[in-house]
mmCIF entry with sequence, helices, sheets and N, C-alpha, C, O atoms, coordinates in Angstrom:
data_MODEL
# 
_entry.id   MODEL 
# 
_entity.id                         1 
_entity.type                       polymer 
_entity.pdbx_number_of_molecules   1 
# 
_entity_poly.entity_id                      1 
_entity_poly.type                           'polypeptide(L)' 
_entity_poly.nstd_linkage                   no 
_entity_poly.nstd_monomer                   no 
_entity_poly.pdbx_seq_one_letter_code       
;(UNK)(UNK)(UNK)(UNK)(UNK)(UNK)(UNK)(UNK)(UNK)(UNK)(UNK)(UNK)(UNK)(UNK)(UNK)(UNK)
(UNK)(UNK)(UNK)(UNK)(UNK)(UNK)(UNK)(UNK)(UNK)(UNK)(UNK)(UNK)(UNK)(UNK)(UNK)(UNK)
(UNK)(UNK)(UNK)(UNK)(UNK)(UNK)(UNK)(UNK)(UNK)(UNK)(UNK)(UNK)(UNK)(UNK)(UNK)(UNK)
(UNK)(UNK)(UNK)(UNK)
;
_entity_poly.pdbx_seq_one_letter_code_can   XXXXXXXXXXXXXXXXXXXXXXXXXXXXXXXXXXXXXXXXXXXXXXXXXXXX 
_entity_poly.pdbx_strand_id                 A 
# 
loop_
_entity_poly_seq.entity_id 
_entity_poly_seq.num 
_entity_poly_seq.mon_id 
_entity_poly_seq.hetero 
1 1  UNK n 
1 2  UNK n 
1 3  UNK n 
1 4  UNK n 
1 5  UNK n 
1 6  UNK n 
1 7  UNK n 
1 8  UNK n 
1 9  UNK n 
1 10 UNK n 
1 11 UNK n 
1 12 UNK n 
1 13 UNK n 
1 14 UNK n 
1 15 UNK n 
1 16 UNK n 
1 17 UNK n 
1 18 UNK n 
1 19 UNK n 
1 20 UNK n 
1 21 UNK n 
1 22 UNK n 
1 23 UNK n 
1 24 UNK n 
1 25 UNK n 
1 26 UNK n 
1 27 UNK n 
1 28 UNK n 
1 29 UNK n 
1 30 UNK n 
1 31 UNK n 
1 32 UNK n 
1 33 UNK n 
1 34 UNK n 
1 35 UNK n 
1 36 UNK n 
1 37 UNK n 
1 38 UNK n 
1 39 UNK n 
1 40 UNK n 
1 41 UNK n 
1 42 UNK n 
1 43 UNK n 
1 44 UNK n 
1 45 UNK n 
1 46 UNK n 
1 47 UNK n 
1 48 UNK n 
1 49 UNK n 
1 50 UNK n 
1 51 UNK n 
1 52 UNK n 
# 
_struct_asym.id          A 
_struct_asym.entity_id   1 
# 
_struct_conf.conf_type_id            HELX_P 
_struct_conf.id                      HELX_P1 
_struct_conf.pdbx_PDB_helix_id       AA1 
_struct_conf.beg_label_comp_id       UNK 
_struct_conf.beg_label_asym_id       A 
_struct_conf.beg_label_seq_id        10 
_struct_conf.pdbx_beg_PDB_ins_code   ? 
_struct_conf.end_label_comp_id       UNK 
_struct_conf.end_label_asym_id       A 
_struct_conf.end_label_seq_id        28 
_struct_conf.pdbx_end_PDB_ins_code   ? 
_struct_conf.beg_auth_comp_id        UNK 
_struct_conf.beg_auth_asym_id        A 
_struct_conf.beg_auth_seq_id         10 
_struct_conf.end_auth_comp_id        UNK 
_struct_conf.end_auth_asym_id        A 
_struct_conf.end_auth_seq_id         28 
_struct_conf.pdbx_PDB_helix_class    1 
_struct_conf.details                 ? 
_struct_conf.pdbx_PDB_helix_length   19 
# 
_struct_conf_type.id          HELX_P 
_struct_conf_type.criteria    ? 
_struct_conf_type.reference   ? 
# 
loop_
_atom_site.group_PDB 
_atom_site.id 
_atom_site.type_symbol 
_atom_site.label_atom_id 
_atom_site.label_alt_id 
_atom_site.label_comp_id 
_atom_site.label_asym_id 
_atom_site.label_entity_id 
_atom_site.label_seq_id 
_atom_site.pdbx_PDB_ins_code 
_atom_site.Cartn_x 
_atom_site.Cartn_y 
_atom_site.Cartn_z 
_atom_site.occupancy 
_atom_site.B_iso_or_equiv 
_atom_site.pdbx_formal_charge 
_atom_site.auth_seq_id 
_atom_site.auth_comp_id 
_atom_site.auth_asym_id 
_atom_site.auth_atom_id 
_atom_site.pdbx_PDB_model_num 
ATOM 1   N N  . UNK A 1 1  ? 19.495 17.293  5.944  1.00 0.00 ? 1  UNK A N  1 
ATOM 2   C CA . UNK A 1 1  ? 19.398 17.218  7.380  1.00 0.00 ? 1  UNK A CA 1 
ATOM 3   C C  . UNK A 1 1  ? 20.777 17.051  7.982  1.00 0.00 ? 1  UNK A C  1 
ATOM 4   O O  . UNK A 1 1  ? 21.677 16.342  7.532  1.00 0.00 ? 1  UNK A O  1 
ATOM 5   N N  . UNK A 1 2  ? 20.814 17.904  9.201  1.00 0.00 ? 2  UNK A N  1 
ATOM 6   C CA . UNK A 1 2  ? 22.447 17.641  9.497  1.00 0.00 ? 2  UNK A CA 1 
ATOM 7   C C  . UNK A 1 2  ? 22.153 16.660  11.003 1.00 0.00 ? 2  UNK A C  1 
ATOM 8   O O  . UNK A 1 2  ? 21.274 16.576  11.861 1.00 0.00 ? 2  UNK A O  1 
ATOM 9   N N  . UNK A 1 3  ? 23.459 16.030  10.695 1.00 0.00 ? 3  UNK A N  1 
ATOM 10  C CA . UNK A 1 3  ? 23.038 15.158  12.318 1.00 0.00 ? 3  UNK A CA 1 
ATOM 11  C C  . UNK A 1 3  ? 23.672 15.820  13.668 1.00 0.00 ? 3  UNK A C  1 
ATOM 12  O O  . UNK A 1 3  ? 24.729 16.439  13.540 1.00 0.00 ? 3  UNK A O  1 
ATOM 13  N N  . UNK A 1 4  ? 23.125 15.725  14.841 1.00 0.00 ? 4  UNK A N  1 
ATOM 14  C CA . UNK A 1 4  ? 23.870 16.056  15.611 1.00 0.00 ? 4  UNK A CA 1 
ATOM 15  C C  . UNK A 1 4  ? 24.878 15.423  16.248 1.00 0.00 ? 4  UNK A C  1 
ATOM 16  O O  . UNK A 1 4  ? 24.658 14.325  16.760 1.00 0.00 ? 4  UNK A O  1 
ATOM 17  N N  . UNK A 1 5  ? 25.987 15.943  16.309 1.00 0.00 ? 5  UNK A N  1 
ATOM 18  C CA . UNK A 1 5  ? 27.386 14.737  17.134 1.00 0.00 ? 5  UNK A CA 1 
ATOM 19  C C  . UNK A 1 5  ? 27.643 15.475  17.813 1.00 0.00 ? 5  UNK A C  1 
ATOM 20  O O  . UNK A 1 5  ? 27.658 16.700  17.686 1.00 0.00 ? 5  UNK A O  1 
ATOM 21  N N  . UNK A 1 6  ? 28.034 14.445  19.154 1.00 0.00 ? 6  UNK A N  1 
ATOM 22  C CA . UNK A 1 6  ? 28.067 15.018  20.550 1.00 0.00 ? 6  UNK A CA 1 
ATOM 23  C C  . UNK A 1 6  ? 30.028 15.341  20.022 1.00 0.00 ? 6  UNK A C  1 
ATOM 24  O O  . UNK A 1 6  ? 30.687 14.794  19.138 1.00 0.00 ? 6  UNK A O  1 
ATOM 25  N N  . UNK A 1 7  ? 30.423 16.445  21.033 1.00 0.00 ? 7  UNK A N  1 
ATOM 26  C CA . UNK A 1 7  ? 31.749 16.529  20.905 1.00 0.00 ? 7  UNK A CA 1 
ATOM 27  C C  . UNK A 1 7  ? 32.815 15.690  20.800 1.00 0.00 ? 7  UNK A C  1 
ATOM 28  O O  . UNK A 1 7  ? 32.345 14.558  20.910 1.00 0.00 ? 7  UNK A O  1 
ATOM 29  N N  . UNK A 1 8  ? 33.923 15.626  20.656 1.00 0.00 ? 8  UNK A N  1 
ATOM 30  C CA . UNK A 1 8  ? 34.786 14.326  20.495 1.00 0.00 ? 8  UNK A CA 1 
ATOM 31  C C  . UNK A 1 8  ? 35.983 14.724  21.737 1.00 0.00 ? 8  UNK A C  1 
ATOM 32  O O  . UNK A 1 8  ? 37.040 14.096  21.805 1.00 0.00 ? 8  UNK A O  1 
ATOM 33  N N  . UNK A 1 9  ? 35.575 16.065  22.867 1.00 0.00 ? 9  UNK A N  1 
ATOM 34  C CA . UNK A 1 9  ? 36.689 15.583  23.875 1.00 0.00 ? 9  UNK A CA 1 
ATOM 35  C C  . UNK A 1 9  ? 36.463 14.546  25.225 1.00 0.00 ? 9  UNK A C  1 
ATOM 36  O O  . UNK A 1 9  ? 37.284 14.358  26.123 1.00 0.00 ? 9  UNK A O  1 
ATOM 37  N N  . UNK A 1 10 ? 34.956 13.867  25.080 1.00 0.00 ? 10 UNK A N  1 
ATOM 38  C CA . UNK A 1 10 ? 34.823 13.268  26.018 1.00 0.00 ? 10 UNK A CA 1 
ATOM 39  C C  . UNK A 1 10 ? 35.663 12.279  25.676 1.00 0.00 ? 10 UNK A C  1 
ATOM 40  O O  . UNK A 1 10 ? 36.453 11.879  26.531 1.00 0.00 ? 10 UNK A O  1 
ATOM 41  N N  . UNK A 1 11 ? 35.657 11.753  24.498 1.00 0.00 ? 11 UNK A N  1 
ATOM 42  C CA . UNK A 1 11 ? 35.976 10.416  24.481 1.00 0.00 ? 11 UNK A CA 1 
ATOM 43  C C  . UNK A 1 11 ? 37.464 10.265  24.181 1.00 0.00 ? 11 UNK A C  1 
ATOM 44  O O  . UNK A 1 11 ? 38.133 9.249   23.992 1.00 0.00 ? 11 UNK A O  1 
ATOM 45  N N  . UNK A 1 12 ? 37.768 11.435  24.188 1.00 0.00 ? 12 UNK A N  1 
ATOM 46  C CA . UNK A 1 12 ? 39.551 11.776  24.052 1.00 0.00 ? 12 UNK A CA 1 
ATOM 47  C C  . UNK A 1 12 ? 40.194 11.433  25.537 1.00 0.00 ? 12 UNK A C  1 
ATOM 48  O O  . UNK A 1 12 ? 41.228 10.900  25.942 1.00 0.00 ? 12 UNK A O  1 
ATOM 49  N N  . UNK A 1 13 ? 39.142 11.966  26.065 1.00 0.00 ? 13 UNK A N  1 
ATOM 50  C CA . UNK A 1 13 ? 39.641 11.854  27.811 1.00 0.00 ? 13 UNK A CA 1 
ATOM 51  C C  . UNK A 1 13 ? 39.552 10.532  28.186 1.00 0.00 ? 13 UNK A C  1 
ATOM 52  O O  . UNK A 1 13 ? 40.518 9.891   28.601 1.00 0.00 ? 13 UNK A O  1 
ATOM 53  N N  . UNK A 1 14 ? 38.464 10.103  28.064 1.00 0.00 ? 14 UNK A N  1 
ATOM 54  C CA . UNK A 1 14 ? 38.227 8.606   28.344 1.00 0.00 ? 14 UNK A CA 1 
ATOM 55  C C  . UNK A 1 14 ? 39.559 7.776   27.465 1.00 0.00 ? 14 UNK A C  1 
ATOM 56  O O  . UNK A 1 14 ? 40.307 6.939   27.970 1.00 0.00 ? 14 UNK A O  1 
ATOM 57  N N  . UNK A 1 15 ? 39.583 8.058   26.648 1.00 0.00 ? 15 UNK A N  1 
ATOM 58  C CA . UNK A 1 15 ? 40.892 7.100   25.915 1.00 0.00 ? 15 UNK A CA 1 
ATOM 59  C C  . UNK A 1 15 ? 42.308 7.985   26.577 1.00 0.00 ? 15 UNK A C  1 
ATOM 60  O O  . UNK A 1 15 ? 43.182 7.172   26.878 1.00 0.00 ? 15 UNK A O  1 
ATOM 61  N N  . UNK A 1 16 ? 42.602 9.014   26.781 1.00 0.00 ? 16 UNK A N  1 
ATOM 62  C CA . UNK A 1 16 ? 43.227 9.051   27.723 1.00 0.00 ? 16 UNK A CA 1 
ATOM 63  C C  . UNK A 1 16 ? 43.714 8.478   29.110 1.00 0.00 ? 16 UNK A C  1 
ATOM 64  O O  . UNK A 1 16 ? 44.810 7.935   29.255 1.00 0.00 ? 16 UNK A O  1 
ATOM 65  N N  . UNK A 1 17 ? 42.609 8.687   30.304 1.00 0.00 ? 17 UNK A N  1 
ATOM 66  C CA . UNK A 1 17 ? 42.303 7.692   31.059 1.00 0.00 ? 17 UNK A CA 1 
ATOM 67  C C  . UNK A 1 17 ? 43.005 6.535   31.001 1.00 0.00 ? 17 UNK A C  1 
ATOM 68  O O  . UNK A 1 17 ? 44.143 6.288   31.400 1.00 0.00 ? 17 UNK A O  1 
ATOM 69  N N  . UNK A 1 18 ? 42.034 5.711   30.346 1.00 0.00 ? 18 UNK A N  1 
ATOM 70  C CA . UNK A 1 18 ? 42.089 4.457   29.784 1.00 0.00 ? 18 UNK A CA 1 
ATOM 71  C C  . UNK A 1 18 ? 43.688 4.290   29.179 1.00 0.00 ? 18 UNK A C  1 
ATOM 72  O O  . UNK A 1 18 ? 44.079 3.123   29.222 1.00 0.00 ? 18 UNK A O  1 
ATOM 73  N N  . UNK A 1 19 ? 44.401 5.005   28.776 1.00 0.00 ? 19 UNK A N  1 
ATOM 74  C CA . UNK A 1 19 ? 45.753 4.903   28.538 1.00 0.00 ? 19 UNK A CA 1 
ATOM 75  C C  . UNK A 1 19 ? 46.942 4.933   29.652 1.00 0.00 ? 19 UNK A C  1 
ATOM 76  O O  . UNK A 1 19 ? 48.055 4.419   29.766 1.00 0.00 ? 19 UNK A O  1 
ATOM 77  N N  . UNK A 1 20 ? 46.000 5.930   30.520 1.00 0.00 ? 20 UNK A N  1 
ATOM 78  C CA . UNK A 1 20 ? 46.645 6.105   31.710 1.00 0.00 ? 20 UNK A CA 1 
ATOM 79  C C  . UNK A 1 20 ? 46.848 4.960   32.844 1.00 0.00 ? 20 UNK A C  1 
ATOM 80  O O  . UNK A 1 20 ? 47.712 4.684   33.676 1.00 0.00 ? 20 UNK A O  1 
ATOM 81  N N  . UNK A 1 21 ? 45.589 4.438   32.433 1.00 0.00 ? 21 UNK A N  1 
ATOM 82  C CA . UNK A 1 21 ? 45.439 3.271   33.741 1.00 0.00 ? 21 UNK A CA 1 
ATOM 83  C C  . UNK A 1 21 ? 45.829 1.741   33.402 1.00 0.00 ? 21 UNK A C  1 
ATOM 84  O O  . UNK A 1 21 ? 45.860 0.709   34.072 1.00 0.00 ? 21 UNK A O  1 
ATOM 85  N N  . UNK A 1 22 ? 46.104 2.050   32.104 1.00 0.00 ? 22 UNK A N  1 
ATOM 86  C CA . UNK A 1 22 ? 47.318 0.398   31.587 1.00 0.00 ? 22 UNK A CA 1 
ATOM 87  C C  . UNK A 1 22 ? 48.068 0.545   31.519 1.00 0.00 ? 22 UNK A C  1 
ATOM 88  O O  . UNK A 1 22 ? 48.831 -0.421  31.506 1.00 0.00 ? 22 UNK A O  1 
ATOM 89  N N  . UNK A 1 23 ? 48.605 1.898   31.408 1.00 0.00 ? 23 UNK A N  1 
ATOM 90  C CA . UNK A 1 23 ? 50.039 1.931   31.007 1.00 0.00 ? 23 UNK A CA 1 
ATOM 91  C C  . UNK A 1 23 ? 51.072 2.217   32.895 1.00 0.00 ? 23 UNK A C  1 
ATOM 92  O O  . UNK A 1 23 ? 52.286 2.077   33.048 1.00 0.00 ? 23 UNK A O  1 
ATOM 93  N N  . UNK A 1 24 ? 50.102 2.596   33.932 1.00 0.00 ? 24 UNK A N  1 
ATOM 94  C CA . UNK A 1 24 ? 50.616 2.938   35.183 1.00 0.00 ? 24 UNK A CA 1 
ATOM 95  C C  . UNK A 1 24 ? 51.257 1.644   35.715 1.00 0.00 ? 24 UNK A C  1 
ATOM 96  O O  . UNK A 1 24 ? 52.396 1.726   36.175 1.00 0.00 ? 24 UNK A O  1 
ATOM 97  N N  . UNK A 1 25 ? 50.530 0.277   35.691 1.00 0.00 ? 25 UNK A N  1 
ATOM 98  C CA . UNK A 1 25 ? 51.446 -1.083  36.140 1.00 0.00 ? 25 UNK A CA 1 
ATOM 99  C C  . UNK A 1 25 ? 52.885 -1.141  35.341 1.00 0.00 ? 25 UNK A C  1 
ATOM 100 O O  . UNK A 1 25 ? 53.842 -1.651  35.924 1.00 0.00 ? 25 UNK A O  1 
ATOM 101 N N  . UNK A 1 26 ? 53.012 -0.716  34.257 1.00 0.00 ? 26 UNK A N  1 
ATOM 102 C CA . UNK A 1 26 ? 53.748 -0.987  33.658 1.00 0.00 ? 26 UNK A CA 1 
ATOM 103 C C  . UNK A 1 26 ? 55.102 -0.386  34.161 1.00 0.00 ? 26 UNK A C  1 
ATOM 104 O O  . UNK A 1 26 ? 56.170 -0.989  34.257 1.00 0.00 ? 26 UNK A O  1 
ATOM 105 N N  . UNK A 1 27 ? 54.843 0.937   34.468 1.00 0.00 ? 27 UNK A N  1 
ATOM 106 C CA . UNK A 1 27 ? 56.016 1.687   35.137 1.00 0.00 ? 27 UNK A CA 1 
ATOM 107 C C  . UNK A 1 27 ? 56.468 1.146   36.249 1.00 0.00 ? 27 UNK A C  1 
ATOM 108 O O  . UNK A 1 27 ? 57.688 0.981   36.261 1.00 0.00 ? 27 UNK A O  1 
ATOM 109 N N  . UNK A 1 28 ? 55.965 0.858   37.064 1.00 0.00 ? 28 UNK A N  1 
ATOM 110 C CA . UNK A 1 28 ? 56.383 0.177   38.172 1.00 0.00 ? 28 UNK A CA 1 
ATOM 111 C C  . UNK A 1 28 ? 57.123 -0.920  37.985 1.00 0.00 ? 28 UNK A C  1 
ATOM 112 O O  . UNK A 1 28 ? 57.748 -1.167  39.017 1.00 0.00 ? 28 UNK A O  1 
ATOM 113 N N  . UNK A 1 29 ? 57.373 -1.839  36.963 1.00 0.00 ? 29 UNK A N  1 
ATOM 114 C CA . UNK A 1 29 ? 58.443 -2.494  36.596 1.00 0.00 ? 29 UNK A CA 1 
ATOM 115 C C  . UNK A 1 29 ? 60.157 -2.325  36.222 1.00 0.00 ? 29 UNK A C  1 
ATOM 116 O O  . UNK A 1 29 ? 60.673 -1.758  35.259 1.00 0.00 ? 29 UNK A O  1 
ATOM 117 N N  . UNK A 1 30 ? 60.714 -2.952  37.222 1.00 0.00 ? 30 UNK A N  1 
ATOM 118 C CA . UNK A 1 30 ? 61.975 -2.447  36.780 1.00 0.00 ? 30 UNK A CA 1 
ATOM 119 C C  . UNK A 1 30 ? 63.082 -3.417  37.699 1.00 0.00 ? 30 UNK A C  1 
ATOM 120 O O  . UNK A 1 30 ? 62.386 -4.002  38.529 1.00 0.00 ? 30 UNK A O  1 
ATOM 121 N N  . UNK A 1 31 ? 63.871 -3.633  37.794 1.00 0.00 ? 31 UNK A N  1 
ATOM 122 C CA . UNK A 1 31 ? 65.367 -3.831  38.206 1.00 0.00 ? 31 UNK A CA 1 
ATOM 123 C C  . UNK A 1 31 ? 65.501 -3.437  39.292 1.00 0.00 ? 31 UNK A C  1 
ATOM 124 O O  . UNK A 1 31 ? 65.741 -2.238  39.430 1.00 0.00 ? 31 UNK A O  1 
ATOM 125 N N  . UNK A 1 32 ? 65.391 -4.337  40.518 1.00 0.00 ? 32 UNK A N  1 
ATOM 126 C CA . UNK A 1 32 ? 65.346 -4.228  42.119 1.00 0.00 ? 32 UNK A CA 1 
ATOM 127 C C  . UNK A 1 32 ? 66.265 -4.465  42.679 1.00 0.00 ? 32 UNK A C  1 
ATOM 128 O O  . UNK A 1 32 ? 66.165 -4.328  43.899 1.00 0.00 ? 32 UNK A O  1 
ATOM 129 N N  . UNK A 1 33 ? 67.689 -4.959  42.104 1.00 0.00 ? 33 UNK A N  1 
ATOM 130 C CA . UNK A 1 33 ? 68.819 -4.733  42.741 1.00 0.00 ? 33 UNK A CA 1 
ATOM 131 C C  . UNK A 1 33 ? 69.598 -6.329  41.970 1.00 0.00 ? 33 UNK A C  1 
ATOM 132 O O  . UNK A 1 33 ? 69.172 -7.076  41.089 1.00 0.00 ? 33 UNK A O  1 
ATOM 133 N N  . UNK A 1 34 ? 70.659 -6.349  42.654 1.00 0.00 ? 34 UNK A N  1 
ATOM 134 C CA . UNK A 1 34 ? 71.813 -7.836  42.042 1.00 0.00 ? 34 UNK A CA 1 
ATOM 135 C C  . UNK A 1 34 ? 71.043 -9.054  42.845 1.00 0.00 ? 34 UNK A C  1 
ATOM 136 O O  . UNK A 1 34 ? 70.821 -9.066  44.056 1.00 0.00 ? 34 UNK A O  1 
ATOM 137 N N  . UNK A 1 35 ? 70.792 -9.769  42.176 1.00 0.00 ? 35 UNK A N  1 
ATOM 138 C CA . UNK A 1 35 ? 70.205 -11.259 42.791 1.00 0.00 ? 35 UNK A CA 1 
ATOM 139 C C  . UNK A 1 35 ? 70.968 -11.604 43.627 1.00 0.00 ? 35 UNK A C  1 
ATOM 140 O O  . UNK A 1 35 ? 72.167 -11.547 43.354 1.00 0.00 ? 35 UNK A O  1 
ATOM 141 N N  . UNK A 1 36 ? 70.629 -11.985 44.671 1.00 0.00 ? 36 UNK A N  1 
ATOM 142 C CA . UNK A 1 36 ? 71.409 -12.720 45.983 1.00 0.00 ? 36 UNK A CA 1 
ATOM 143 C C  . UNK A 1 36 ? 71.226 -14.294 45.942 1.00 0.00 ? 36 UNK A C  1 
ATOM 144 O O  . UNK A 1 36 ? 70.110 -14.692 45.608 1.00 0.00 ? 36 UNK A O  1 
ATOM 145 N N  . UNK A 1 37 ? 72.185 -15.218 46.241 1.00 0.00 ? 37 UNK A N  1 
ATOM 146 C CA . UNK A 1 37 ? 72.197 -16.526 46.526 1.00 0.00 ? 37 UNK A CA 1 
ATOM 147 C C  . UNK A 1 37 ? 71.211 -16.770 47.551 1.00 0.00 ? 37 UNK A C  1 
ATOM 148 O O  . UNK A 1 37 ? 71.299 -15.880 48.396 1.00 0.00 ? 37 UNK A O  1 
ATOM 149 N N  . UNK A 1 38 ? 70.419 -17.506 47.793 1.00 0.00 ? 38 UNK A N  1 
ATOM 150 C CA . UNK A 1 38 ? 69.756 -18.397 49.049 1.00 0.00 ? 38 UNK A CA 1 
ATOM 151 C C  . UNK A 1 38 ? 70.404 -18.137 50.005 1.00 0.00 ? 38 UNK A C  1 
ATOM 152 O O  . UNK A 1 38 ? 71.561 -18.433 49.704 1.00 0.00 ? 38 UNK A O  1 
ATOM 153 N N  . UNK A 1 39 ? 70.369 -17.665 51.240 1.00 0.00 ? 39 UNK A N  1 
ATOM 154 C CA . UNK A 1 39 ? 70.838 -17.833 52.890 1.00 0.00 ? 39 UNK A CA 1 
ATOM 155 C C  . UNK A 1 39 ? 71.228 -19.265 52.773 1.00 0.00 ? 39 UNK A C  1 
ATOM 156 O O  . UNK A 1 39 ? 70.672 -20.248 52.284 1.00 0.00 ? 39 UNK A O  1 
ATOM 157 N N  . UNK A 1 40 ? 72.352 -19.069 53.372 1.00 0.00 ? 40 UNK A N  1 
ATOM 158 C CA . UNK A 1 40 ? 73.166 -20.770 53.549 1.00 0.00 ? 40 UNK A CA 1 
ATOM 159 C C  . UNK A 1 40 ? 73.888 -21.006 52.249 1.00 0.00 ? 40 UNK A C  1 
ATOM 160 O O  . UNK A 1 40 ? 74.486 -22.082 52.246 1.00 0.00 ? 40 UNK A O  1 
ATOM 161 N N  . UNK A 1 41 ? 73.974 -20.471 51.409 1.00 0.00 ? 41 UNK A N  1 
ATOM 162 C CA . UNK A 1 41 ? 74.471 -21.290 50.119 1.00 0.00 ? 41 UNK A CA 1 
ATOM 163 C C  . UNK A 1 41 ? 75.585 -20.606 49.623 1.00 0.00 ? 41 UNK A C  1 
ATOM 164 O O  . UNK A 1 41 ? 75.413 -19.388 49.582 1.00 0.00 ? 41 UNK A O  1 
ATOM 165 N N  . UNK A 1 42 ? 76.760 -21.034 49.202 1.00 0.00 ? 42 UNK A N  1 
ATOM 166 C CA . UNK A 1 42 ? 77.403 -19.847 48.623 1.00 0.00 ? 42 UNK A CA 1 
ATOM 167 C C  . UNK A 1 42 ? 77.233 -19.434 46.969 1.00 0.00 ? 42 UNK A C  1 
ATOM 168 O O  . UNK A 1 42 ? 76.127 -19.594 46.451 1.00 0.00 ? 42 UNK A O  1 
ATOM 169 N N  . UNK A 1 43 ? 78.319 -18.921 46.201 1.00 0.00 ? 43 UNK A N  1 
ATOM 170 C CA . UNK A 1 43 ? 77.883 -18.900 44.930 1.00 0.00 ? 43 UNK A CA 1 
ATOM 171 C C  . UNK A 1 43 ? 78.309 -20.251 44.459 1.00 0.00 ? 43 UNK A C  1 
ATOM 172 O O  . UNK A 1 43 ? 79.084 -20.944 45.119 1.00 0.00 ? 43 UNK A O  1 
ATOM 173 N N  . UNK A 1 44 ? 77.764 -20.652 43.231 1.00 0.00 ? 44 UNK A N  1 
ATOM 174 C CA . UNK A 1 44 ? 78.133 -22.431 42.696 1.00 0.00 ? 44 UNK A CA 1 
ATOM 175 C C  . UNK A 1 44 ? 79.049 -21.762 41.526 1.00 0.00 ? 44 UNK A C  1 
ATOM 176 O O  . UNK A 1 44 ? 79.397 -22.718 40.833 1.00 0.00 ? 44 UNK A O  1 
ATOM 177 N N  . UNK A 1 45 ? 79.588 -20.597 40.994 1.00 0.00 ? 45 UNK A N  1 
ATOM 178 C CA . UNK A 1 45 ? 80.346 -20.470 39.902 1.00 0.00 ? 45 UNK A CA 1 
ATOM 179 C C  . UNK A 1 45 ? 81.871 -20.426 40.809 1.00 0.00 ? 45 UNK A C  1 
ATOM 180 O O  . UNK A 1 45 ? 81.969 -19.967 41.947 1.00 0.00 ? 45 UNK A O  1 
ATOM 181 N N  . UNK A 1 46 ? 83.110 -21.077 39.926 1.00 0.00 ? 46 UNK A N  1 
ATOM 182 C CA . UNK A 1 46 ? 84.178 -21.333 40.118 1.00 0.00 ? 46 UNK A CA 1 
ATOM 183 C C  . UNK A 1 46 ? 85.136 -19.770 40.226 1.00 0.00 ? 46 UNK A C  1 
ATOM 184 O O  . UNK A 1 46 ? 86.208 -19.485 40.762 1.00 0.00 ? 46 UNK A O  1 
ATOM 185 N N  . UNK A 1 47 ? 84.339 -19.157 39.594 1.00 0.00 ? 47 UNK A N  1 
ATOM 186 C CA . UNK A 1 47 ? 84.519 -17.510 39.917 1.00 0.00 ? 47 UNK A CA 1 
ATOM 187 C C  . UNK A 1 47 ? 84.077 -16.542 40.215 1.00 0.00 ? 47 UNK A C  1 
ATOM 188 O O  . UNK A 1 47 ? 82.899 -16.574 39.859 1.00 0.00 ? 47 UNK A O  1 
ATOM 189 N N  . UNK A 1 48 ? 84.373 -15.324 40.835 1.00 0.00 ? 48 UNK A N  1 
ATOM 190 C CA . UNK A 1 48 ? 83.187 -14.193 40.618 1.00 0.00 ? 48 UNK A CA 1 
ATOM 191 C C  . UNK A 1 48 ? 83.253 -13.414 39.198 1.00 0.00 ? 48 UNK A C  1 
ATOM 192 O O  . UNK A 1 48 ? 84.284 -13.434 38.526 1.00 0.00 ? 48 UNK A O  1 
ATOM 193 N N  . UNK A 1 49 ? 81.972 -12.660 38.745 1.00 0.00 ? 49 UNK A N  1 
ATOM 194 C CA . UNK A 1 49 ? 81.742 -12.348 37.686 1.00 0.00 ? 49 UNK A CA 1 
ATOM 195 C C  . UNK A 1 49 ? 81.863 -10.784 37.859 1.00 0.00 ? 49 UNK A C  1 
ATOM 196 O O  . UNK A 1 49 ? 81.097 -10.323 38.705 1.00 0.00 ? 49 UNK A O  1 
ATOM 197 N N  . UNK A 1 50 ? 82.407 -10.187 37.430 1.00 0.00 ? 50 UNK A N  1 
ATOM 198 C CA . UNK A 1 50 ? 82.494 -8.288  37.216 1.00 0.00 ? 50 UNK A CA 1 
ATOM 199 C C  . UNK A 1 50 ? 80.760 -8.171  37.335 1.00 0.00 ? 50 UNK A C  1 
ATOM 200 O O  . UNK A 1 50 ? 79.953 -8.954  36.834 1.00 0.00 ? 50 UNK A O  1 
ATOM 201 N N  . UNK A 1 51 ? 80.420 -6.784  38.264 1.00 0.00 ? 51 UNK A N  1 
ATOM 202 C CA . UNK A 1 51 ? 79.301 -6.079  38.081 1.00 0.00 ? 51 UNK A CA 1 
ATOM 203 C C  . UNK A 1 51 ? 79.642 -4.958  37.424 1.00 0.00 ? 51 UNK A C  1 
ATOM 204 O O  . UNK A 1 51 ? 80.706 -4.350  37.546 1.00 0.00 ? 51 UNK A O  1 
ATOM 205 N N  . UNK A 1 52 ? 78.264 -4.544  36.362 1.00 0.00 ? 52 UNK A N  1 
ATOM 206 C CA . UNK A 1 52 ? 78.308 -3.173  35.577 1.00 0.00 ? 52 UNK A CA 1 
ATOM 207 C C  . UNK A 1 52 ? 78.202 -2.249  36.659 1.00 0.00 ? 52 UNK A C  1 
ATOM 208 O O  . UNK A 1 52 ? 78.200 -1.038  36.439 1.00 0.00 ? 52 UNK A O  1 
# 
């Protein structure tokens, strides 16, 4: 007797998907610019530091 199996691209897509939609927050992470001191405050280091 042979069994019947449903195709295997639904669930390719769905794990697709599903790859798609955890991995999308992730991109949106990143490096928003040089940290700024508090308004009012100046810097507390005795020097300034080189930016890359």
């Amino acid at each position: 007797m042979s069994r019947n199996r449903s195709p295997a691209w639904p669930r390719l897509i769905l794990a697709g998907l599903l790859l798609l939609a955890l991995a999308a927050p992730l991109a949106a992470c990143g490096k928003r610019g040089q940290p700024l001191p508090p308004e009012g405050s100046g810097s507390t280091y005795p020097r300034s530091y080189p930016t890359r």
